[in-house]
C-alpha positions in Angstrom: 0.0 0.0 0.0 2.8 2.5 1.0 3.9 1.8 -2.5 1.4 2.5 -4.3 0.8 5.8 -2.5 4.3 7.4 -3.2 3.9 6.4 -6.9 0.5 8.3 -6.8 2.2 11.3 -5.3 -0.6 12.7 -3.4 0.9 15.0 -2.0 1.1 17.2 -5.5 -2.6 16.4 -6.1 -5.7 17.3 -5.4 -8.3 14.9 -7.2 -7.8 10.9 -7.7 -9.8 7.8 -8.7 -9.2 5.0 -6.9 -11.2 2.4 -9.8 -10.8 -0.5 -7.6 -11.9 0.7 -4.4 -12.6 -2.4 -2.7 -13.4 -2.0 1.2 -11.5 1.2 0.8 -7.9 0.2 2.0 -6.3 2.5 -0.5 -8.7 5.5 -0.8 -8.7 6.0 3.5 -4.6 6.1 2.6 -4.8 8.4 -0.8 -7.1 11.0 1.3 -5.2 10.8 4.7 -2.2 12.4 2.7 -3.9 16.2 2.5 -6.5 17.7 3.5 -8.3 18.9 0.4 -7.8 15.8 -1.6 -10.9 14.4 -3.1 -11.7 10.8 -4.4 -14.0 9.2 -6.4 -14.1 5.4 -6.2 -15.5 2.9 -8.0 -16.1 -0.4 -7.4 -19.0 -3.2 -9.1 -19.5 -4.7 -5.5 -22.0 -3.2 -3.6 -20.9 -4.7 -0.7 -17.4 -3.4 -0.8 -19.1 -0.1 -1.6 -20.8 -0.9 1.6 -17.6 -1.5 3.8 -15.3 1.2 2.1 -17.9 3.9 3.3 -17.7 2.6 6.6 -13.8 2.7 6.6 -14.1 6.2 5.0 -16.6 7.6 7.6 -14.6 10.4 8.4 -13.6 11.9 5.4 -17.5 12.7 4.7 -18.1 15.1 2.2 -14.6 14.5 0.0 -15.4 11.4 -1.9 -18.2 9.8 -3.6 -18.4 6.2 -4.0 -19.6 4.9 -7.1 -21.0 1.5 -8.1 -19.3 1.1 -11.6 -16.9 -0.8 -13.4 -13.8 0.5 -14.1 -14.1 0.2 -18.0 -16.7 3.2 -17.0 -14.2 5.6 -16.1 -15.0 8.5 -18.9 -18.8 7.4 -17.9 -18.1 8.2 -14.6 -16.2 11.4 -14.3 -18.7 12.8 -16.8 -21.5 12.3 -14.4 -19.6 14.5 -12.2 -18.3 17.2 -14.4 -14.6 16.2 -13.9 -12.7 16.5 -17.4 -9.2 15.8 -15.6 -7.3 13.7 -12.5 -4.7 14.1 -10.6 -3.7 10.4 -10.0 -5.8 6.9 -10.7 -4.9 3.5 -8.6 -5.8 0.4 -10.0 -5.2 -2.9 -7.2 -6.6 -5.7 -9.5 -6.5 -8.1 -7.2 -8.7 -9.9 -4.6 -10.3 -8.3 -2.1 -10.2 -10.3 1.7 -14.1 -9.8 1.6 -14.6 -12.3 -1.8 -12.3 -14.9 -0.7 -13.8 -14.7 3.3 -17.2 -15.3 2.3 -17.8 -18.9 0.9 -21.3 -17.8 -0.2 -19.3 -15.6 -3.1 -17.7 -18.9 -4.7 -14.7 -17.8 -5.3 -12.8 -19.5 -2.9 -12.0 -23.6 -2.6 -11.3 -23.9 0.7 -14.7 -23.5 1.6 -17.9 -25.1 0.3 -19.9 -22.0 -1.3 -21.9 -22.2 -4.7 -19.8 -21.4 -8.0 -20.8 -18.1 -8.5 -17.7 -16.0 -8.4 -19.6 -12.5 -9.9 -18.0 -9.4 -8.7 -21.3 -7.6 -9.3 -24.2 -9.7 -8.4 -26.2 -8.0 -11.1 -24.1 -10.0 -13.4 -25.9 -12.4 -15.5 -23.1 -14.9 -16.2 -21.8 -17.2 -13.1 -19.1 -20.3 -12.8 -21.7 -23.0 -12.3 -23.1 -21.9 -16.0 -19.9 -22.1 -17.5 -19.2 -25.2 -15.9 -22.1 -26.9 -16.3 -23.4 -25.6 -19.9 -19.9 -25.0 -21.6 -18.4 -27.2 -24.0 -15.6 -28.8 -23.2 -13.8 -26.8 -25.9 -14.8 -23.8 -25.1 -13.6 -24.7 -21.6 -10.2 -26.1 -22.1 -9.2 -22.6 -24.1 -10.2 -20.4 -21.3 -8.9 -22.7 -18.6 -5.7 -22.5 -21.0 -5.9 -18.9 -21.7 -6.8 -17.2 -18.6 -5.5 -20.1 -15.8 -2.4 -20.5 -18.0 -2.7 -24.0 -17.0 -0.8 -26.8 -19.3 -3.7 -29.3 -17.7 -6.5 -27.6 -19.1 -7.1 -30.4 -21.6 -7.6 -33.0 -18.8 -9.8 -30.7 -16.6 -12.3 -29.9 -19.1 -12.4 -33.5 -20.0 -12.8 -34.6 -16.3 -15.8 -31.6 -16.0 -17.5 -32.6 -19.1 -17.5 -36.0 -17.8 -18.7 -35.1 -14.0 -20.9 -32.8 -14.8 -22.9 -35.7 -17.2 -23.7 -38.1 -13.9 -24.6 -35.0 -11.9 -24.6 -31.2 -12.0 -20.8 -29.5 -10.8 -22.8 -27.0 -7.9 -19.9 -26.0 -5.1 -16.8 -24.9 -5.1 -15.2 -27.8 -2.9 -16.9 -30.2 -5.7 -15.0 -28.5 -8.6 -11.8 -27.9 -6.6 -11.4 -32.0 -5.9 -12.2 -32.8 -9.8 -9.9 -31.0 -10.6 -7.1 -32.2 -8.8 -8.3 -35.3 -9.7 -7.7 -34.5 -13.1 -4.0 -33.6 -12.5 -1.5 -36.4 -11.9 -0.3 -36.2 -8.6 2.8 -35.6 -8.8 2.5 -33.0 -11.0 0.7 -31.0 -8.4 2.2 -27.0 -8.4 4.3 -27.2 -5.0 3.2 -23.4 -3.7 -0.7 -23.4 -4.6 -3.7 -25.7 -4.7 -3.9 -27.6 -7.6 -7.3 -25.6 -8.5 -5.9 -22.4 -8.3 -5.3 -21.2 -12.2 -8.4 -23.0 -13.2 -10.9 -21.1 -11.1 -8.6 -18.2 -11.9 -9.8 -18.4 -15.4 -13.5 -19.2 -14.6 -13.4 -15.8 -12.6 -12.0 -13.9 -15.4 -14.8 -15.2 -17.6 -17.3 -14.4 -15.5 -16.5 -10.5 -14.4 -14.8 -10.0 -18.1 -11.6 -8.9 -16.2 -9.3 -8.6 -19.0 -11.2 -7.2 -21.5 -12.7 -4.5 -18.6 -8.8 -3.4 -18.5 -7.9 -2.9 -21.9 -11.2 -0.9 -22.2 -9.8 1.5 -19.2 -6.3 1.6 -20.4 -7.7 2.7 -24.2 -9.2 5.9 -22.5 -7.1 6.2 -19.6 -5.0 8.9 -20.5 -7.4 11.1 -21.5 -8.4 11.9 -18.2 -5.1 12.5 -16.6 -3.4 16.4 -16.0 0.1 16.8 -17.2 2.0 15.3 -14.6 -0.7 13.3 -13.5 -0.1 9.4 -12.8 -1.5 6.1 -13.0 -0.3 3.4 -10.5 -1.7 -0.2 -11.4 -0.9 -3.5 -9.4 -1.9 -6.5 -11.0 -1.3 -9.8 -9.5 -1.0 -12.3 -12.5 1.1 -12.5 -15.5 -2.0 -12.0 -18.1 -2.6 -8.5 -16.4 0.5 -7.1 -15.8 1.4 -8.0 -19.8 -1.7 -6.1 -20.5 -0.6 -3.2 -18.6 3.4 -3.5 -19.5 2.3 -3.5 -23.5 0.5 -0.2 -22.6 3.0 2.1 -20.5 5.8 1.0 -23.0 4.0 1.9 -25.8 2.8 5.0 -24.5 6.7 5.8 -23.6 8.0 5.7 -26.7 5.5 7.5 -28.8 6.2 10.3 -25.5 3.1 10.7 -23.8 4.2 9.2 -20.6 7.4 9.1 -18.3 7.9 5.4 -16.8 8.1 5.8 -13.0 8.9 1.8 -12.7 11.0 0.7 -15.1 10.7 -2.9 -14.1 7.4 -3.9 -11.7 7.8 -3.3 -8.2 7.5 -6.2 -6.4 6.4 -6.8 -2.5 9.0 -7.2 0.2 9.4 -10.3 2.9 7.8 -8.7 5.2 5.2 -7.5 3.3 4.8 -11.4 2.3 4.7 -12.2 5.3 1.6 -9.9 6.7 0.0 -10.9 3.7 1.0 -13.7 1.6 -2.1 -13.2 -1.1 0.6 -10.5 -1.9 3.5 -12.8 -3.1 2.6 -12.4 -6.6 1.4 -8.4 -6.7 3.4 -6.3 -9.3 3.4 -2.2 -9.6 3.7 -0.3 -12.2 3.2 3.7 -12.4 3.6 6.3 -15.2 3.3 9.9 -15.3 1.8 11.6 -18.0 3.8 14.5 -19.8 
């Protein structure tokens, strides 16, 4: 967090987005900086929306909360009359309240239906692509978005389960899947479901496509000198966002702030291991 604050430069600023706002983590940190900051955060969750305006109680009256995507930024700032920012934060990853709540589905550790929507207004949900995909279709976005070399064997072993009796929980899914990797290839650091129901939440909320729809407008909202800190927490994101900054670099509408991702610390690691795999990258527009 203390990173992605000095990247943001607050202190030179007076108005930023926090897109991801989460349970507001971030935004209680951008707006404790100076007093007459302002933030606008946005957030699909309602119940993050929920939680961040309790964590953000006493800043009353210098942020709005928005429930939006963050593909809607131009939408958004419109609304408001805002032509330009001062700084945008982007944390792509998980928030604590998704993976807590086994309700949400987006955990395996706990039984909970596969939903895994950010937004529960959301039409598409795990158990649909699960149970009504091909197998086809599913092998190439387990491949694609879980990066996972076992995606051929999963989607066979789903296709098969899901025949004798609908795939409903998380826990159900999460032991077919392992069953469908050999057992000694297991990954040594992470649960052998990880990268698949990585993928089936980036089908369901749209998450890489959502980014390259902020990114293409992005800039167009920031001052001169204004800057845009993202933290992205697997490799299909932080290509997504590396492709961007260096081609905005050389055609010389940005400065790169990071010239290689900033990575976490040990001790950052330690307090919070979801964090082992988080990688920051700021830019400043010019």
């Amino acid at each position: 967090m203390k990173k992605a604050i000095f990247y943001l430069n607050c202190e030179k600023g007076k108005f930023f987005v926090d897109g991801t706002v989460g349970c507001g983590g971030h935004a209680k940190a951008i707006l404790e900086t100076r007093p007459d900051s302002f933030l606008l955060g946005l957030d699909v969750d309602e119940e993050a929306l929920r939680e961040a305006e309790k964590v953000l109680a006493l800043y009353k009256g210098r942020y709005h909360l928005v429930e939006a995507n963050l593909a809607e930024i131009g939408l958004v700032l419109k609304r408001f009359n805002q032509e330009k920012v001062d700084g945008i934060l982007l944390d792509l990853g998980m928030s604590s309240l998704h993976l807590a709540q086994a309700k949400r589905g987006f955990s395996f550790l706990h039984s909970g239906p596969l939903d895994m929507r950010m937004s529960k207004k959301g039409g598409l949900t795990a158990e649909l692509i699960v149970n009504r995909w091909s197998q086809a279709r599913l092998k190439e976005i387990i491949q694609k978005y879980g990066e996972e070399k076992w995606a051929g064997r999963i989607a066979k072993r789903i296709v098969e389960k899901r025949v004798k009796t609908p795939i409903q929980t998380t826990t159900q899914l999460a032991e077919i899947i392992a069953k469908a990797i050999p057992r000694r290839y297991w990954p040594h650091h992470i649960h052998p479901a990880t990268r698949t129901f990585q993928a089936l939440r980036i089908a369901v909320n749209n998450e890489l496509e959502n980014l390259k729809q902020f990114l293409a407008q992005v800039l167009d909202y920031l001052t001169l000198g204004g800057r845009l800190v993202i933290i992205s927490f697997h490799s299909l994101e932080d290509r997504i966002v590396k492709r961007a900054f260096r081609e905005w670099a050389r055609e010389e509408k940005v400065r790169l702030l990071t010239k290689k991702p900033v990575i976490p610390t040990k001790e950052e690691v330690d307090q919070n291991p979801r964090a082992r795999s988080a990688k920051l990258r700021a830019i400043e527009k010019i």
